[in-house]
ZAMARGU-4260 file (C-alpha; in steps of 0.2 Angstrom, whole numbers, plus 5000, padded with zeros to 4 digits):
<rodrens>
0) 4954/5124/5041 | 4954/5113/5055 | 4953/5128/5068 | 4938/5134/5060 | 4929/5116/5060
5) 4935/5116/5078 | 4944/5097/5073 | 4959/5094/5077 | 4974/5091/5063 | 4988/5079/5067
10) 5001/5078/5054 | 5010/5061/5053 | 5030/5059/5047 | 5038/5043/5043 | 5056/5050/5041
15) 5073/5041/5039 | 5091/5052/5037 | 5081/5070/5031 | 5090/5080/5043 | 5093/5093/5030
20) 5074/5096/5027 | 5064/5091/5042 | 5065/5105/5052 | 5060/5116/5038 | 5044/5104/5032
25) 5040/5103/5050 | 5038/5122/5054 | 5028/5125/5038 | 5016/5110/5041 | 5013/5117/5061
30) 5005/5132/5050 | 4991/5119/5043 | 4989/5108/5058 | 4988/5107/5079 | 5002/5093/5081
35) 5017/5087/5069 | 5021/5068/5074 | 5039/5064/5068 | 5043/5045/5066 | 5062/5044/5065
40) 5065/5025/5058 | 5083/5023/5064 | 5089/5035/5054 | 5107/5037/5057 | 5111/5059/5054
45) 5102/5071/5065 | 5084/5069/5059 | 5076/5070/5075 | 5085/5083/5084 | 5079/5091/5070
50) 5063/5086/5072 | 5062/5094/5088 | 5068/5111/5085 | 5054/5112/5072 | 5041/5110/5085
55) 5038/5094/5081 | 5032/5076/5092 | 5046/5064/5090 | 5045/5046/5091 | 5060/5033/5087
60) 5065/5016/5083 | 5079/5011/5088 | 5083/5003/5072 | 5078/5005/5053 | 5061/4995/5054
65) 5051/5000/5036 | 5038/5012/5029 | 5023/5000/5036 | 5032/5001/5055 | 5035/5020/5055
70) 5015/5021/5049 | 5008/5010/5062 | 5018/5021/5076 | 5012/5036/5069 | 4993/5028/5070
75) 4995/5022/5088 | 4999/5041/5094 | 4987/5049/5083 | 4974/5037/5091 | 4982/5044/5107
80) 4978/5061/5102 | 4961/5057/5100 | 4964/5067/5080 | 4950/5072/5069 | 4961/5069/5054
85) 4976/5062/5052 | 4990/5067/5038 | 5002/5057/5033 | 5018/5066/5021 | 5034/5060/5019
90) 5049/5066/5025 | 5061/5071/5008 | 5051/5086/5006 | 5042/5082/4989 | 5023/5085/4997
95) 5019/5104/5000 | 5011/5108/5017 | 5002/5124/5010 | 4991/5108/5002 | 4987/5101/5019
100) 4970/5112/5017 | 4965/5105/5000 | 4967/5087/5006 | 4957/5089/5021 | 4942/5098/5013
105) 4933/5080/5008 | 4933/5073/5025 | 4928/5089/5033 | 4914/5089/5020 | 4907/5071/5026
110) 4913/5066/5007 | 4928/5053/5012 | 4935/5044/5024 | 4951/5044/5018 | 4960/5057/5001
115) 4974/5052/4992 | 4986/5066/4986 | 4987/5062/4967 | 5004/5064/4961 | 5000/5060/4939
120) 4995/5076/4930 | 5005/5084/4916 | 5012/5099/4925 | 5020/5084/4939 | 5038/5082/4933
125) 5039/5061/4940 | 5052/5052/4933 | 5047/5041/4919 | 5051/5027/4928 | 5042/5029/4943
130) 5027/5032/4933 | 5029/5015/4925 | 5031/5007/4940 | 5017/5014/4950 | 5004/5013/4936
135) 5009/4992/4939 | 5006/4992/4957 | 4990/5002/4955 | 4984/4991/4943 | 4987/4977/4958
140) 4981/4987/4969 | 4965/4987/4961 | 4963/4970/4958 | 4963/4966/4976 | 4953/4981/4982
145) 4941/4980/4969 | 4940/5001/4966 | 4951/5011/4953 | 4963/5021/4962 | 4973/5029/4951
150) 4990/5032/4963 | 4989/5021/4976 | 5009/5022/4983 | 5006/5040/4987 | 5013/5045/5003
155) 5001/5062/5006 | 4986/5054/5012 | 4971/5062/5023 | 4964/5048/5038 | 4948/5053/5046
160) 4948/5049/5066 | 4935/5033/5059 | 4948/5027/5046 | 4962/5027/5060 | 4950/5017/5071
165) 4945/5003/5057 | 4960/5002/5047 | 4974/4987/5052 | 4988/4980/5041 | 5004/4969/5043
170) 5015/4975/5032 | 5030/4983/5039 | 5039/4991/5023 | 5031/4999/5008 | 5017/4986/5005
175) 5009/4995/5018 | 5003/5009/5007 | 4993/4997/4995 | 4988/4986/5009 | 4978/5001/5019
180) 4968/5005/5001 | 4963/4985/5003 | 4958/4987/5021 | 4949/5001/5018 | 4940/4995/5003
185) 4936/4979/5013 | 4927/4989/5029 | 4918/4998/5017 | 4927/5016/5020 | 4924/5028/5006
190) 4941/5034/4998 | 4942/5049/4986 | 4958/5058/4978 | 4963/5076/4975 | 4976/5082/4964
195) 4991/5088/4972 | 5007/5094/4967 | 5025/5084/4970 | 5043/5091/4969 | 5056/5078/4965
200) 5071/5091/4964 | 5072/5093/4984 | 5090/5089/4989 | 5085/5074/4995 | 5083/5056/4992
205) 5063/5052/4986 | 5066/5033/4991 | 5075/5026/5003 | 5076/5010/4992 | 5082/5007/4974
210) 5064/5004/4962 | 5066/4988/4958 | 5068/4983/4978 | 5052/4994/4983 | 5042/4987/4971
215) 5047/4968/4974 | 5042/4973/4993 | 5024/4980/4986 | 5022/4966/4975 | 5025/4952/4986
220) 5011/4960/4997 | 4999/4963/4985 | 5000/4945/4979 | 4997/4940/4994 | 4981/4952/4997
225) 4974/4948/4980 | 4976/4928/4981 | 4968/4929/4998 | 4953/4941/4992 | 4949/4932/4977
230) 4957/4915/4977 | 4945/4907/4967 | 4945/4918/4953 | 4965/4920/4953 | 4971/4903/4961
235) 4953/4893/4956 | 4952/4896/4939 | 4970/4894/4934 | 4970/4878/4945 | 4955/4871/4935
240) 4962/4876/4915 | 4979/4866/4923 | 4970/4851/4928 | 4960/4849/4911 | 4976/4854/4901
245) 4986/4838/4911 | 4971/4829/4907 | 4970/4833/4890 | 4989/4827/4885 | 4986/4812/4896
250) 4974/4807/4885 | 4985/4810/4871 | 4997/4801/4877 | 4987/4785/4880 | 4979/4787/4863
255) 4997/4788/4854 | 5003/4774/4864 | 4989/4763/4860 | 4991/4766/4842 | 5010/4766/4840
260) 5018/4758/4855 | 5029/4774/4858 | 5028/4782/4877 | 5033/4798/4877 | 5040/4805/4893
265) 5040/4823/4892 | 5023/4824/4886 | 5019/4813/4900 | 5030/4822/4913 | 5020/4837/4907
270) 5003/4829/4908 | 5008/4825/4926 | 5015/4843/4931 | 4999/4851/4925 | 4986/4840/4935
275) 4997/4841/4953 | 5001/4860/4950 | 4982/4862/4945 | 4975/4851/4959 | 4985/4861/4970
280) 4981/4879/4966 | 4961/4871/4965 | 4965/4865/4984 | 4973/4881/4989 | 4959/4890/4983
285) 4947/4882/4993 | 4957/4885/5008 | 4961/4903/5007 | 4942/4906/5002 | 4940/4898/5019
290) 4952/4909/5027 | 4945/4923/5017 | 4928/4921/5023 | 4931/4916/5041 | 4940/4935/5041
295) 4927/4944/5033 | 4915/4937/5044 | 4923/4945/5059 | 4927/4962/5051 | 4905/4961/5052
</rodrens>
């Protein structure tokens, strides 16, 4: 599809130890696309070599460095190649390449800026787990971005040459994924996404990180993202209920010692912990709103 738009396909693989099935992936992807761009994040088997005999660009690290690093590598030479889209696939094997076409088709169409490959429909057999644990982080996601993306930790993602231009991120490890849909978001880049299909029976490892590890690393990102995006509805509010709560028991307080002579420390231990955990959530607020504003006013 990208011959006959006369635009030019990059496809982008962050790989780490998937020597068994990159070569394979790689050759079957060069049949959707003008360049393959393999990432090999210190990976420890023969990945790249086998990289390279499927045709494919390879770029390393010297050390195992995350999901976000591989990403921004990939970006940088995609930039370089001056790509009308960039595809991003990872490289276990679960995405199909014959699906590059269908993922494309909205940014060729002037429809998006960026498609997500979505992985949740009946006939995809995802573990139930992963399921679970994705529907959490999209849920964040949204809360920070502000849109419903409905599988935001997807790994098969189209980039129009714009969205490679605009978007930035400083996640290194798997918080990159959710961070990007913020960024985007944020610069006003329209995001669609298109059903795809996923193979989890591929011989190889789907993660190269136990669940609860991955989505510790997402989480702690997205907290971030969403308490800097909307600190005064998440850090402002919370900070304010706090602060009349600690006020609240200090007045009881007072009014039971008054009446009956009897100070009561925990009561007053917790009068105290609400109004200094509540002023300082009310002061961080106002700071990151700061921050917040100061940013977007030079994304403008």
């Amino acid at each position: 599809m990208g011959r006959e738009h006369g635009k030019k396909i990059v496809v982008c693989i962050p790989a780490y130890n998937v020597a068994r099935v990159i070569r394979e992936l790689v050759m079957e992807c060069l049949k959707y696309s003008d360049d393959v761009i393999v990432c090999d994040d210190g990976s420890i088997d023969d990945t790249a070599i086998e990289a390279k005999r499927g045709g494919a660009t390879v770029i390393s690290h010297s050390k195992n460095s995350g999901k976000g690093a591989t990403i921004k590598s990939l970006f940088n030479i995609a930039k370089y190649l001056k790509a009308d889209v960039a595809i991003t696939m990872d490289g276990d094997g679960q995405f199909l390449p014959q699906e590059i076409d269908k993922i494309v088709k909205p940014i060729f169409e002037g429809k998006a800026d960026i498609v997500i490959g979505y992985r949740f429909e009946e006939d995809n057999q995802i573990p139930a787990y992963r399921k679970i644990g994705n529907k959490i982080l999209d849920k964040m996601t949204n809360m920070a971005s502000e849109l419903r993306f409905r599988d935001t930790q997807s790994g098969f993602r189209a980039y129009s040459g714009k969205a490679i231009d605009l978007i930035s991120f400083d996640s290194e490890q798997f918080g990159a994924d959710a961070e990007i849909l913020v960024d985007a978001s944020r610069k006003g880049l329209r995001v669609v996404e298109e059903k795809v299909t996923v193979l989890y029976d591929t011989g190889e490892k789907t993660s190269t990180k136990n669940p609860i590890s991955h989505t510790g690393e997402v989480v702690n990102s997205l907290l971030e993202l969403i308490a800097l995006r909307r600190p005064l509805r998440y850090l402002g509010v919370p900070g304010i209920a706090l602060t009349v709560i600690g006020l609240v028991f200090s007045i009881i307080v007072i009014a039971i010692f008054n009446h009956t002579r009897y100070f009561s420390i925990p009561s007053t231990l917790l009068a105290l912990g609400c109004v200094v955990i509540g002023i300082m959530l009310i002061l961080m607020s106002v700071v990151l709103f700061s921050i917040g504003r100061a940013m977007r006013k030079g994304y403008s």
